[in-house]
N, C-alpha and C positions, 0 to 999 in steps of 0.2 A: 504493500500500500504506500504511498505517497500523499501529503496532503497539499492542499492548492493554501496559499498564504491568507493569512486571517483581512477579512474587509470588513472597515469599520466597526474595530475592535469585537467582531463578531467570531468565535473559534473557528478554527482549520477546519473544509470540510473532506473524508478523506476520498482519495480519488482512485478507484479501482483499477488495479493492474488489468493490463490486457490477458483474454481468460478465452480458450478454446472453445466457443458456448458454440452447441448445437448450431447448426447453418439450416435450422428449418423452421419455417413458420409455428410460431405455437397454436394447438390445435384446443378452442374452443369444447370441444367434446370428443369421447373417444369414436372412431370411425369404425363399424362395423362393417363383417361381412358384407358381398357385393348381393345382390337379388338373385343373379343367376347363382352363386355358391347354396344361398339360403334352399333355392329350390332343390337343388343334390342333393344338399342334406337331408331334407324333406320325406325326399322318395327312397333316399338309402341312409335312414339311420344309425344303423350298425356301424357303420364306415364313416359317418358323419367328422371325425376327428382325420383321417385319413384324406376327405374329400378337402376338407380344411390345408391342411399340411400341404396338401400339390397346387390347390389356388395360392395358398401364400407365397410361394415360392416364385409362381409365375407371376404375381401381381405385384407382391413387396421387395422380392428380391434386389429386382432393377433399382427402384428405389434407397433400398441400401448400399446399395453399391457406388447411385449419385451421391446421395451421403456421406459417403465415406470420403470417396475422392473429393470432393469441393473441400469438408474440412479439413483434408491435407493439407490442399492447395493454399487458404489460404488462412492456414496457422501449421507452416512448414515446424517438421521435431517436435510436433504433439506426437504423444506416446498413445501407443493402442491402450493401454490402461484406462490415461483419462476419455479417452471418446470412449471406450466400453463403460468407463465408469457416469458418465452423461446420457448415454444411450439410455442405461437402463435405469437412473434419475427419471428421464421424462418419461418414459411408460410406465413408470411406478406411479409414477401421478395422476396419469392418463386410467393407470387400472384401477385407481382411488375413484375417483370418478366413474366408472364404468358399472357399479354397481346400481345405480340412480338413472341411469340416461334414460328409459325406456320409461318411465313413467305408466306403465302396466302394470296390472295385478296378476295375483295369481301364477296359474303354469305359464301361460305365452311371456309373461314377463321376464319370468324366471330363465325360459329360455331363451329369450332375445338378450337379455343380461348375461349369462355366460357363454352365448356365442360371440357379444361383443369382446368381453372379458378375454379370450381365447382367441383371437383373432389380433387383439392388441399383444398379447402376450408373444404368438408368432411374428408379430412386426418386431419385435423387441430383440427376440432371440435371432432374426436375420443383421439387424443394425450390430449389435453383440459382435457374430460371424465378421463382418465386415471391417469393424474397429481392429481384428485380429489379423485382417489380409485373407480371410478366407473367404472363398465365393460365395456371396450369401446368392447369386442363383444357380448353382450347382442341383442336380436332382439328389445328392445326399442331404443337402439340407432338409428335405421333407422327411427325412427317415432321422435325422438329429431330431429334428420340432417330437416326433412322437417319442420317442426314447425319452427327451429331456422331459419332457412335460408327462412321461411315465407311463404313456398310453401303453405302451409297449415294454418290455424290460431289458431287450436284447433287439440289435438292427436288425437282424439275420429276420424275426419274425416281423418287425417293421415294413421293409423291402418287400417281404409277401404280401401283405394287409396291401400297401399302397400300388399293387401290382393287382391286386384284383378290385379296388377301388377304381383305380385308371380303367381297368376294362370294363366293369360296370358301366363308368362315365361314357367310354366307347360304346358301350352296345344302347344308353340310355339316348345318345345323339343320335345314333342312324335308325333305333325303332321305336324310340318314345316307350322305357319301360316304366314309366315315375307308378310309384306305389299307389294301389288302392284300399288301404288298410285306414279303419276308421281314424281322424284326426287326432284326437285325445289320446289313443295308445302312442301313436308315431310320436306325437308333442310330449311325452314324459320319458321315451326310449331317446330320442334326439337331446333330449334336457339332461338326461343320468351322462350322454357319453360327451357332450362339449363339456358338462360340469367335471367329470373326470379329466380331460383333457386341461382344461384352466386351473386344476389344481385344487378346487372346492368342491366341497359334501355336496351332491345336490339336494340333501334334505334340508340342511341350512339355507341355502336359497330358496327354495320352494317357501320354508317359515318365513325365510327375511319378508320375502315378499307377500305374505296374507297376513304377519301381523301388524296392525296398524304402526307406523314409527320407526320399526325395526329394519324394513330393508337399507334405510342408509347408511345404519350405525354400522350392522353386521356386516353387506356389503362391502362398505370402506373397510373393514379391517379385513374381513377373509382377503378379498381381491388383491390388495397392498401385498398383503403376509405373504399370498400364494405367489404373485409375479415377484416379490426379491425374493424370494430359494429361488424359484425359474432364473435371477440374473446371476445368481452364486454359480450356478450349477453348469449354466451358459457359460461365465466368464471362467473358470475350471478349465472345460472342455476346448474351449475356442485361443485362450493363452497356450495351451497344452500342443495344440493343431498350429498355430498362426506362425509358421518358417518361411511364410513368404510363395511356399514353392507351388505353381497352380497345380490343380486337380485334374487328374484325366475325366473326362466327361462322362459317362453313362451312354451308350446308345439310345 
């Protein structure tokens, strides 16, 4: 810190060092899933955390990636530390928030809240990747996002899961298979497996959200709690991985 000289005998006021800050707009609310993602998951909610993991990748990846490179550029010898350590600052915020945004009761709420929740969370663990030099759009990132976030335990059964999710996706575009299974079953099976995927009970959300007052308290603290372990876990992993040296691709 530095301070700027006292005027009219008023004290020093101090003047902040130049600081590696995010090079992105700050975001009013957390952005959820796209419509078309929402619909996937929809009709195949088993795979719902799966369908997730391969849009993020292709949506947020690029993104991080712009990210990354801009604040290199223009905060040259910033350490992957501190951009992994601001990355996952502003989605910790962003998931603080995320429990409130949807203004619904009930199950649809509940679900619309930890699909956002989860969705922010894979934005976070791409930016993470990124700070490290690792290709946040590589197709292994989608098999990290499940692993990390525990949907999975092991890549090897990740790699599968999002190998028959993709071909679902394939056979859903050329023959239109979207599910006809009553609304309310598919809306509590889709709710149980992004709430898994974000990191929270779905029975706590489910309460947050029917008892009067409680969805924001609970909310904010699961959602916070659950996305920093997600950034621990990430920045672990992505420090560990981050040599610089790119990735063979995937067919």
């Amino acid at each position: 810190m530095t301070d700027t000289p006292p005027v009219g005998g008023q004290p020093a006021v101090p003047t902040p060092e130049p600081s590696a800050d995010l090079p992105v707009a700050p975001a009013a609310a957390p952005e959820g899933p796209p419509a078309r993602l929402w619909d996937r998951m929809r009709d195949d909610p088993q795979y719902a955390p799966e369908h997730l993991a391969l849009e993020a990748v292709r949506r947020l990846g690029p993104e991080a990636a712009q990210w990354a490179a801009r604040a290199r550029s223009e905060h040259p010898g910033v350490s992957s530390d501190v951009l992994a350590d601001q990355a996952a600052r502003k989605f910790v915020n962003l998931a603080r928030l995320s429990g409130a945004v949807s203004g619904a009761a009930g199950l649809p709420g509940a679900v619309l809240d930890v699909g956002v929740l989860a969705w922010t969370q894979a934005r976070m663990v791409l930016h993470i990747a990124a700070a490290y030099d690792v290709d946040p759009l590589h197709s292994d990132r989608a098999t990290d996002l499940l692993v990390l976030q525990r949907v999975h335990k092991v890549a090897e059964s990740a790699r599968l899961a999002l190998g028959v999710a993709a071909g679902r996706e394939r056979a859903d575009a050329l023959f239109g298979l979207g599910g006809q299974r009553p609304l309310g079953r598919v809306m509590l099976q889709l709710g149980v497996r992004l709430a898994q995927m974000a990191g929270v009970r779905a029975a706590k959300r489910l309460v947050a959200k029917i008892v009067p007052g409680a969805a924001i308290v609970l909310g904010t603290w699961a959602n916070s709690s659950a996305t920093k372990d997600l950034a621990e876990r990430s920045r672990a992993l992505y420090r560990q991985r981050g040599t610089g040296v790119p990735e063979p691709r995937r067919p």
